[in-house]
VMD Tcl script that draws the C-alpha trace (Angstrom):
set ca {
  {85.38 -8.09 50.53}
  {83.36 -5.20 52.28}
  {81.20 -4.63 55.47}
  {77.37 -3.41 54.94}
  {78.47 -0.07 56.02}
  {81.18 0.01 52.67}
  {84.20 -0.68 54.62}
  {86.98 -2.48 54.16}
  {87.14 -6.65 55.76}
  {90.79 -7.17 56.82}
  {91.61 -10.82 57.82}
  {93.97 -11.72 60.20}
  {96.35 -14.67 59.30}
  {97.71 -17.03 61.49}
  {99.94 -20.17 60.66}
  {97.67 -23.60 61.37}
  {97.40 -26.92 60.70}
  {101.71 -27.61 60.94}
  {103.12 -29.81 63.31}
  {106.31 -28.86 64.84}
  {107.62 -32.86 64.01}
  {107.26 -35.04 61.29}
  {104.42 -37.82 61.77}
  {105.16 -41.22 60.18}
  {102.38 -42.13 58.58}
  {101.51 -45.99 58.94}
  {99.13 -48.10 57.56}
  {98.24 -50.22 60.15}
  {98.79 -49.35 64.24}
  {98.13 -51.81 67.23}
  {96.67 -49.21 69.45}
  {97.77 -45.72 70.44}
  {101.24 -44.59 70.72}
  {102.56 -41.70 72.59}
  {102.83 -38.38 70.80}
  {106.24 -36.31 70.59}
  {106.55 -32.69 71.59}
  {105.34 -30.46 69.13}
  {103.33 -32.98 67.14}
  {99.85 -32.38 67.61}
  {100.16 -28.41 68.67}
  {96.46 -27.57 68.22}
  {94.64 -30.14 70.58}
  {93.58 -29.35 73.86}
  {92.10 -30.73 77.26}
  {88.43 -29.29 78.69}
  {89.07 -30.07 82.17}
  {85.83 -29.19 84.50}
  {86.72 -28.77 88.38}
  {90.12 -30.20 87.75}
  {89.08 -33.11 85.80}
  {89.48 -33.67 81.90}
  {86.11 -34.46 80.17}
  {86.72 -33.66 76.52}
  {88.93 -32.55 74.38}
  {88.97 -29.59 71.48}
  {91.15 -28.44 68.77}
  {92.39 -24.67 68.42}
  {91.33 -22.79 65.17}
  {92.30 -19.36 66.41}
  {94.11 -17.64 69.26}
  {90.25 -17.54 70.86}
  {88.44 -20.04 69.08}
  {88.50 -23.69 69.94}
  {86.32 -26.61 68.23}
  {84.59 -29.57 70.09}
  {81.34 -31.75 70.51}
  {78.33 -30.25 71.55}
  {77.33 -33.16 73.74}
  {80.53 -31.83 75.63}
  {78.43 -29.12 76.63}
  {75.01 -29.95 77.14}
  {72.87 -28.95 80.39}
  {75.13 -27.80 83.32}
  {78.48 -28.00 81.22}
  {76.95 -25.42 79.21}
  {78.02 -22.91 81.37}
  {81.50 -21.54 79.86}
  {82.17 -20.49 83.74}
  {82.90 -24.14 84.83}
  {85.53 -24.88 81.72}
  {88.93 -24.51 81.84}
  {91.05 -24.76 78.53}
  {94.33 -26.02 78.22}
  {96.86 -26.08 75.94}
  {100.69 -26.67 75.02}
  {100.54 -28.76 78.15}
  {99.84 -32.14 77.22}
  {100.53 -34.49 79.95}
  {97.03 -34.51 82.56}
  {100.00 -34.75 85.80}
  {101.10 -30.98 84.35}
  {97.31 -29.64 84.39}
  {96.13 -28.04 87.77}
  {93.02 -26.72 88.85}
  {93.40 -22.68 88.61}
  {95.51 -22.90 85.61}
  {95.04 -23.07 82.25}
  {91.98 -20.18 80.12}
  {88.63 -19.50 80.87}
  {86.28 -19.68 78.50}
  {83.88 -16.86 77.65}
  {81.13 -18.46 75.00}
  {79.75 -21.54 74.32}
  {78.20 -22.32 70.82}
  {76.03 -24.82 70.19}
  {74.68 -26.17 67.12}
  {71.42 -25.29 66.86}
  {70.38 -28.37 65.24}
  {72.38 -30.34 67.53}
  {70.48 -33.67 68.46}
  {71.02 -35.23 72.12}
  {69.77 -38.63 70.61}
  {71.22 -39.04 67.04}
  {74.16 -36.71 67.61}
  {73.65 -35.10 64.06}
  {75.53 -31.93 64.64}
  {77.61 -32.97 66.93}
  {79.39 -29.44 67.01}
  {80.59 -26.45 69.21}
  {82.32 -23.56 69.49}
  {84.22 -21.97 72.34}
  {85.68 -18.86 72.69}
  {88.26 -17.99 75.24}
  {87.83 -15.30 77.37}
  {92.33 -14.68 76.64}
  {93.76 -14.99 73.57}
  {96.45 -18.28 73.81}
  {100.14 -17.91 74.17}
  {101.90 -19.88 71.99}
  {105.10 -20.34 74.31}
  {106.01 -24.14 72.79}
  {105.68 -25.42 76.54}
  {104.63 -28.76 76.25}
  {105.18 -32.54 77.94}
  {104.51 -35.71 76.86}
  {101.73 -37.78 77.80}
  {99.22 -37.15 74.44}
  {98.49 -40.61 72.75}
  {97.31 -40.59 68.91}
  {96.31 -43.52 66.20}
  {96.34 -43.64 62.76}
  {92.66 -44.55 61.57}
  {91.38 -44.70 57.96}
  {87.80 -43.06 56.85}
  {85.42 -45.60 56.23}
  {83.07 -45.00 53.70}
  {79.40 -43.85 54.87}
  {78.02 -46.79 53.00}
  {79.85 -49.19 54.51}
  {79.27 -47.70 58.00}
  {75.49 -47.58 57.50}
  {75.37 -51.20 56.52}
  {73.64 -53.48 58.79}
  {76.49 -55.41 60.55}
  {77.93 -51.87 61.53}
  {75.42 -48.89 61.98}
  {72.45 -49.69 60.46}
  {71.62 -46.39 58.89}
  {72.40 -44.49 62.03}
  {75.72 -42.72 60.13}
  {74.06 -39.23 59.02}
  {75.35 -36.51 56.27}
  {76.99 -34.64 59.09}
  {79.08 -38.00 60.21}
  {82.09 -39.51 59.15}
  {83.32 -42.85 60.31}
  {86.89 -43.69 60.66}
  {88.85 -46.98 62.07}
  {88.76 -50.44 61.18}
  {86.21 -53.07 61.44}
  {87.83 -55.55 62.71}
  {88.57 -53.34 65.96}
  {91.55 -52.91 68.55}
  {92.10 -49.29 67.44}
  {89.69 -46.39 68.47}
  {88.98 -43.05 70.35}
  {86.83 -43.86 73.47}
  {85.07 -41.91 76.51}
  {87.55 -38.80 77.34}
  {88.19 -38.43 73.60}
  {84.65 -36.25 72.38}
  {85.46 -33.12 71.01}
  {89.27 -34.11 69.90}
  {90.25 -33.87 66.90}
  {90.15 -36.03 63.65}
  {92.88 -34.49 61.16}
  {94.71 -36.07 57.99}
  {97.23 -34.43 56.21}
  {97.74 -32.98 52.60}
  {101.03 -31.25 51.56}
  {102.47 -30.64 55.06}
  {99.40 -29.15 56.58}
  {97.23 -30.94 58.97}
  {93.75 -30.29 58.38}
  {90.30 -30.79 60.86}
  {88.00 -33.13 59.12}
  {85.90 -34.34 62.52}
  {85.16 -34.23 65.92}
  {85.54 -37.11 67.92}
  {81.45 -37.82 68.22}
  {79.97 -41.17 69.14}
  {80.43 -44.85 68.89}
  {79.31 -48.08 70.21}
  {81.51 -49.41 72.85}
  {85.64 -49.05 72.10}
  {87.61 -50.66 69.38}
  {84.82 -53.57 69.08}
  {84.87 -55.59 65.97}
  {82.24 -53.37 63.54}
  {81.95 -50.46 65.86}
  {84.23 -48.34 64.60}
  {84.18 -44.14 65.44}
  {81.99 -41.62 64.57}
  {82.79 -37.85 64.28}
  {81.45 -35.27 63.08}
  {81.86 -33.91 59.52}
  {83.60 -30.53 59.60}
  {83.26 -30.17 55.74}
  {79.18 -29.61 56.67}
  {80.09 -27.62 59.70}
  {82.69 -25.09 57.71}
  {80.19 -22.16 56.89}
  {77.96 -22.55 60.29}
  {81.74 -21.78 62.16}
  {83.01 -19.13 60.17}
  {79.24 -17.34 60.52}
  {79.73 -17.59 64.32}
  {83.31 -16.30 64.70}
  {81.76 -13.30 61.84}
  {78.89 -12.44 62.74}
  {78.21 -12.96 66.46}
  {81.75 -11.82 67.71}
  {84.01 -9.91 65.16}
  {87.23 -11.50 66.24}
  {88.49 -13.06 63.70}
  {86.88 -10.32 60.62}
  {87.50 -6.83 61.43}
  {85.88 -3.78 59.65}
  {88.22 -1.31 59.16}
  {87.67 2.40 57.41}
  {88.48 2.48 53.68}
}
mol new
graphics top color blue
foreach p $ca { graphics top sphere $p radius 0.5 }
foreach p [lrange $ca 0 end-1] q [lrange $ca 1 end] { graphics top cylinder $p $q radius 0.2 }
display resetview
């Protein structure tokens, strides 16, 4: 492709989306279980004044993904974030350590009641290391996607499930993301390579019978990203003379 101006677009590629371990995928999981080294390489902990609050997913060396009701009113400030990574146990994160983030992007549609577009960027102020330094504290689940019509019936949501939602978990409860889990990642995998379909979003309670999770749906949030890292900062496109 070209810029206005007639120059050339270069992209720069980066491996993403493969886990350093294989993942046994199971069909039914009595809550979390601890994660192995290497497994989930792209999630990370948003820890204001030395205290987790949310967590993210990387998509590039600068970018990372989460909720936007991570960083409403005074946690909109990208000053009072710190971002870390590889590091995965909360005993191993300090105060001091970790990246600073330089940019917070909202949605601008984002709503504080609904949470339709329940999406943000961040962008690091340091481009990550990738030194495989990790521990192991991370918990996952398995959860299935639910479909929207179930979700919106009225012994679940009642209509509340919008376009830019997905639901996954099961409705008779006991498995579930809950408070400390907005902005983490929702991935499934397809020929080796894990892939973000939602960010940890909402819900009613935790693991309740009916309630299950909402996230929100990357598939509407694809273009709305990639116009941010484009347009707004140049990182991840870069003109170049023909």
């Amino acid at each position: 492709d070209y810029c206005e101006s007639g120059n050339v677009v270069s992209l720069r590629c980066i491996e993403c989306g493969v886990s350093t371990k294989s993942t046994t995928i199971m069909s039914r999981i009595v809550g979390g279980s601890m994660a192995t080294l290497g497994q989930w390489p792209w999630q990370v902990s948003l820890h204001v004044q030395g205290t987790h609050v949310c967590g993210g997913s990387i998509i590039t060396r600068e970018w990372l993904v989460t909720a936007a009701h991570c960083v409403e009113g005074q946690f909109s400030d990208p000053s009072v974030w710190n971002v870390y990574a590889g590091i995965l146990s909360q005993t191993e994160m300090f105060s001091g350590l970790g990246y600073r983030v330089q940019q917070i992007i909202s949605h601008p549609n984002y709503d504080t009641e609904s949470k339709d577009n329940d999406v943000a960027l961040m962008k690091l102020e340091t481009q990550m290391s990738f030194t495989g330094k990790t521990a192991s504290d991370l918990n996952y689940v398995m959860v299935p996607l639910i479909e929207s019509s179930t979700c919106n019936s009225v012994s679940v949501y009642d209509g509340m499930i919008l376009p830019t939602m997905v639901c996954a978990g099961y409705l008779k409860g006991g498995i579930d993301s809950c408070q400390g889990d907005s902005g983490g990642p929702l991935v499934t995998n397809k020929n080796s390579v894990w892939w973000l379909v939602g960010d940890t979003s909402w819900g009613t309670g935790c693991a309740g019978p009916n309630r299950p999770g909402v996230y929100g749906n990357m598939t509407v949030f694809t273009d709305w990203i990639y116009k941010n890292m484009q347009v707004k900062y140049f990182d991840f496109i870069k003109c170049c003379k023909s």
